[in-house]
N, C-alpha and C positions, 0 to 999 in steps of 0.2 A: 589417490590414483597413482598405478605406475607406469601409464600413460607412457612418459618421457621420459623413463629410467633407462641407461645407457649399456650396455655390456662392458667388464672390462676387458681392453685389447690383450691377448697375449704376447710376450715380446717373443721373439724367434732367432734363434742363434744362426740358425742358414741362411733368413732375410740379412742379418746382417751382415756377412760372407759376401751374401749377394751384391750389395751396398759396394761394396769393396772393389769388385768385379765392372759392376755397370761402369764407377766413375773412370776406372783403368780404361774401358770399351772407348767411354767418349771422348776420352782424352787423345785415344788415337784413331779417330774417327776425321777423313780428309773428305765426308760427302758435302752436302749443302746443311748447312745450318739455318734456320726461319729465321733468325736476330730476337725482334725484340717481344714477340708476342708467342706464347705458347700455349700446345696441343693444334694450333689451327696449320701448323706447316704440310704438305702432303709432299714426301720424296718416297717412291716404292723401294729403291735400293735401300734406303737407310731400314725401312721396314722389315724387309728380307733378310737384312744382316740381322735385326734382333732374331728373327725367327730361326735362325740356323744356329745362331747363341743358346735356343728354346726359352726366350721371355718373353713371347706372344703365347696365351690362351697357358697362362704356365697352371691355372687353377682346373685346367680339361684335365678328364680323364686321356692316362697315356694312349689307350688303345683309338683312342679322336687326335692322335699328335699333339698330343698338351704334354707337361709335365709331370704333372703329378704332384705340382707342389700345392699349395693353400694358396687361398686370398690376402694372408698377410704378408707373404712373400711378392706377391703382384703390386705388392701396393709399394714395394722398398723399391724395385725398378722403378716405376710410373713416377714416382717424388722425385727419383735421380734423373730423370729423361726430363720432367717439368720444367726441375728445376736449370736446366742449362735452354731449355727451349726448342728441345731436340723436335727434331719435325715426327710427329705422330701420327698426325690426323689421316693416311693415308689407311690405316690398319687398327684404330682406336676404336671405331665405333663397331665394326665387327667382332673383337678383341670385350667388349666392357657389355658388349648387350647382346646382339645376334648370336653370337656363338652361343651362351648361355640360355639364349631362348632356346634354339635348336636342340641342344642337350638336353633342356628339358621336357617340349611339348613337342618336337620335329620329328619326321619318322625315320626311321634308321637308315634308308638310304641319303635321306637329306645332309642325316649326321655323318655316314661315313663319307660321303662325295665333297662336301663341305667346309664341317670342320675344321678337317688337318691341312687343308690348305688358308683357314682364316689364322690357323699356328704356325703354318708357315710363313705367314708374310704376307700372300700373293693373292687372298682374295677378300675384297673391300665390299663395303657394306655402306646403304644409305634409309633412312629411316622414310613411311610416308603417313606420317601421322596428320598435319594441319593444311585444313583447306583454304581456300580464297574464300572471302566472305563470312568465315565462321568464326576469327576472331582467336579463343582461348577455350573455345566449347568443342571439345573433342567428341563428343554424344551427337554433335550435330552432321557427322559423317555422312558426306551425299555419293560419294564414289560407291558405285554398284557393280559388284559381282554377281552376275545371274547366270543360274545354274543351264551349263545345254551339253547336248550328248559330249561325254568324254572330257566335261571339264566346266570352267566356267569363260563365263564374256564379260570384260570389267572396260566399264564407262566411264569417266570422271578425271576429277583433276588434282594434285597436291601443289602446297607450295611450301617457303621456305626449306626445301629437301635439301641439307647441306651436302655437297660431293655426290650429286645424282650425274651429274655429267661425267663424272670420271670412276664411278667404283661399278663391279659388277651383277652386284644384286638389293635388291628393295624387298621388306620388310614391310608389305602395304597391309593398313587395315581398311576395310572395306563392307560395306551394309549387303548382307546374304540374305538378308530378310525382312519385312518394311516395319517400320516406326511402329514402337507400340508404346503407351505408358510409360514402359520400362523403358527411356531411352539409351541407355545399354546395353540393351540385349540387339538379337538379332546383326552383333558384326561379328567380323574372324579376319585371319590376317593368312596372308599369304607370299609365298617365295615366288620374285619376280626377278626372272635374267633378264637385266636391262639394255640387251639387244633385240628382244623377244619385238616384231612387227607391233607397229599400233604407239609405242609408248617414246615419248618426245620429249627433250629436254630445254628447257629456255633459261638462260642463267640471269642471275638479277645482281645487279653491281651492286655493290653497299656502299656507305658513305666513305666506308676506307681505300674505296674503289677494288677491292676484293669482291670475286665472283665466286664466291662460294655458294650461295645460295642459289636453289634455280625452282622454276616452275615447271612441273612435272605432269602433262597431258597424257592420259590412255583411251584413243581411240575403238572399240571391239577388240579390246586383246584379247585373245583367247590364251589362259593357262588350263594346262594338265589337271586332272582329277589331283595328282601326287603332288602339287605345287601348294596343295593346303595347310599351313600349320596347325597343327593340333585339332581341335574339336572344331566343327563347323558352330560357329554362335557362340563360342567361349571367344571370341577375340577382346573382348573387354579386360577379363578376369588376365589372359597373357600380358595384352599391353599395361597395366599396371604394376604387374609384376615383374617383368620389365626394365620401367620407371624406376626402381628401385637400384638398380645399375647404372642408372645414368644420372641419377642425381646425387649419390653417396661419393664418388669418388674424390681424390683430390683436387682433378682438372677443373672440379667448382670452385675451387677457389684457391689454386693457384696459377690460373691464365695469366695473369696481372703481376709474376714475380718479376721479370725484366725490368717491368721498370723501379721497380724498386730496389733491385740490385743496382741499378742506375745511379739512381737517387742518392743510395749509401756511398758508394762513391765519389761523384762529386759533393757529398756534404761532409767529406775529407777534406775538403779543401777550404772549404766555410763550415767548420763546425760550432755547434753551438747546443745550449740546453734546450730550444724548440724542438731540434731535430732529434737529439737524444731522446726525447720523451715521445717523439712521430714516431721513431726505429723502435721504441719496447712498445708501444700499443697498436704496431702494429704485427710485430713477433709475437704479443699475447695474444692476439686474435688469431695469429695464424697457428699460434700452437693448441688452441684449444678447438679449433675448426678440422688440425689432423688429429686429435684423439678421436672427437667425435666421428671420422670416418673409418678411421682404424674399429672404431668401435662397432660399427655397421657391420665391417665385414665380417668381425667376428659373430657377429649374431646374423648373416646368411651362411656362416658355415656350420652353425647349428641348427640352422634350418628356423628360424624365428622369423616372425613375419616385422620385416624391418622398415615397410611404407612409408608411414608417418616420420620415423625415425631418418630418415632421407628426406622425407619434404621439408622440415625443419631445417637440415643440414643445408639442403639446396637454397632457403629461403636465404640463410644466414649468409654462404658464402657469397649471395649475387650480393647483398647490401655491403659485405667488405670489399669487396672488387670495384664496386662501381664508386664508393666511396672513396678509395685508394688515389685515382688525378688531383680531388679537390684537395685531401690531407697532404699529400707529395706539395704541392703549389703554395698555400702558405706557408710552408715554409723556405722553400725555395721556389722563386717567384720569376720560374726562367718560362719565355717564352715557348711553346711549342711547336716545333716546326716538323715534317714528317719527310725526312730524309735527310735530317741533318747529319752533319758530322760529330756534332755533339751528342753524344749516347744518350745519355739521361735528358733532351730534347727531345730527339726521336722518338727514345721510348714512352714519354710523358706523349707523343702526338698520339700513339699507337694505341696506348690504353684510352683514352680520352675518346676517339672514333671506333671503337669498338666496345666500349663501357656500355653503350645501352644496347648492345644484344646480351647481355648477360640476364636480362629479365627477360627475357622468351624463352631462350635453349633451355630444355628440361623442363619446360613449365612457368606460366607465369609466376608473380608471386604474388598477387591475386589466387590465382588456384591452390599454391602450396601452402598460404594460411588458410584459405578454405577449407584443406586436408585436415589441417593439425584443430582448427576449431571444429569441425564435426568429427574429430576422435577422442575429443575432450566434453563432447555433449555441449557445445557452444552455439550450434546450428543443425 
């Protein structure tokens, strides 16, 4: 089987150009910086400057305010912004998936109104995939859109919606037609301005005392006939397709670089052969977790169907991340505290209390081997 045969990345001489540019950008970059945990920072200013640089949506067609460049090119930005911990998350999730939905199943006023403003910087996106009660069963969708003159009326609830309280539109999938057999059939997803009457946001603190997360109530909203993405009853077939954006990236598995930027530093000061052999296994892990994403995007710019090849990625990078506090701690066996002054404390508190949401976002991992063994004929 070739199953899990990988494309190879091409290298790109203007990615690297590019490289050269970003680090120059944030070198003289006086906004707010997130510290010790990255992609989860939200500054709209820092956002706005990449987009006026054009390395937001740089993989859009130009005529949507994109650039015009490839996916490999997106991906030498994204590594350079990771890697300092630039605050992203305010323009990331419309930037990595929405946009790319819209461009390819949205109707062209969605695209032209849209779009160039998700390339611009200035308009944010929140996902509403997972319900209360339903656990990792995305089939078990109870939120109802039902059809009434001039649009629909959607009932129901999301939760874990990250930045539902602060970004301006949702990407909700929703059941248009009832349970059959097929438990993925009959949903569709749809374009929700999240000022639109009827639709409430409740934010849920995490153990990091971060309120990213919120529980997301729609009372009889009524949306527009035009607020429907792509086919009525294909929402299944979109949001997987989707998925494949949000799980291939690098931000899978390099949240967690801070602290170990951390780490190598103070084990300057205590070095030793534990730590040297911590620092190569976990530089090989991290080097062969960017080929394999490099390698994704190359084979969504040939149009290859790259699902499994992502859920793989996705499974791999949550197990190197979440592993990363316990490797860091044997060998240097410094207390954790979240606010210290000590950097590599800090940073060690930060991954440590947000390590186990990295097996939810994008999918459990539960579900992503489930993926990879019913595409291998396993189940």
């Amino acid at each position: 089987m070739n199953h899990l045969s990988f494309a190879r990345p091409q290298p790109s001489e203007i990615g690297e150009r590019l490289r050269a540019e970003v680090r120059e950008f944030i070198d003289g970059w006086h906004g707010n910086r997130h510290g010790a945990a990255a992609f989860s920072g939200f500054d709209p200013a820092f956002s706005e400057a990449l987009g006026k640089r054009g390395w937001i949506g740089m993989g859009f067609p130009k005529r949507y305010g994109g650039g015009g460049y490839g996916l490999a090119e997106r991906l030498v930005v994204l590594e350079e912004l990771l890697a300092v911990r630039a605050p992203v998350f305010a323009h990331a999730v419309a930037e990595r998936q929405s946009g790319p939905l819209l461009l390819r199943f949205g109707s062209e006023r969605q695209r032209e109104e849209i779009v160039p403003r998700i390339a611009a910087g200035t308009c944010y996106f929140c996902i509403g995939l997972s319900e209360p009660d339903s656990g990792s069963d995305l089939a078990s969708v109870r939120t109802r859109a039902t059809k009434v003159d001039g649009g629909w009326r959607v009932n129901g609830s999301k939760i874990w919606t990250s930045s539902a309280h602060r970004t301006h539109y949702m990407v909700l999938l929703c059941r248009t037609a009832p349970a059959s057999e097929v438990r993925q059939a009959g949903l569709s997803q749809f374009l929700v301005d999240m000022k639109t009457p009827g639709v409430t946001c409740r934010s849920i603190v995490n153990i990091a005392g971060d309120d990213d997360f919120n529980e997301v109530h729609f009372e009889d909203v009524f949306l527009p006939d035009d607020a429907l993405i792509g086919v009525e009853g294909q929402g299944w077939q979109q949001v997987t397709s989707e998925l494949t954006f949000e799980r291939s990236g690098p931000d899978r598995f390099m949240s967690h670089m801070g602290a170990v930027e951390e780490f190598v530093t103070a084990l300057r000061q205590q070095p030793s052969a534990e730590g040297a052999r911590t620092v190569g296994r976990l530089v090989a892990h991290l080097s062969t977790l960017r080929r394999m994403s490099r390698s994704i995007a190359t084979m969504i710019t040939e149009e290859q169907d790259a699902a499994l090849h992502a859920a793989l990625l996705k499974d791999l990078g949550t197990c190197f991340e979440q592993e990363i506090p316990e490797t860091l701690r044997l060998v240097l066996p410094t207390e954790p505290e979240p606010g210290s002054d000590d950097g590599y404390s800090a940073a060690l508190a930060n991954v440590i209390l947000h390590a186990p949401s990295c097996t939810i976002r994008g999918g459990t991992k539960e579900v992503l081997r489930g993926i990879v063994a019913k595409s291998l004929g396993l189940r």
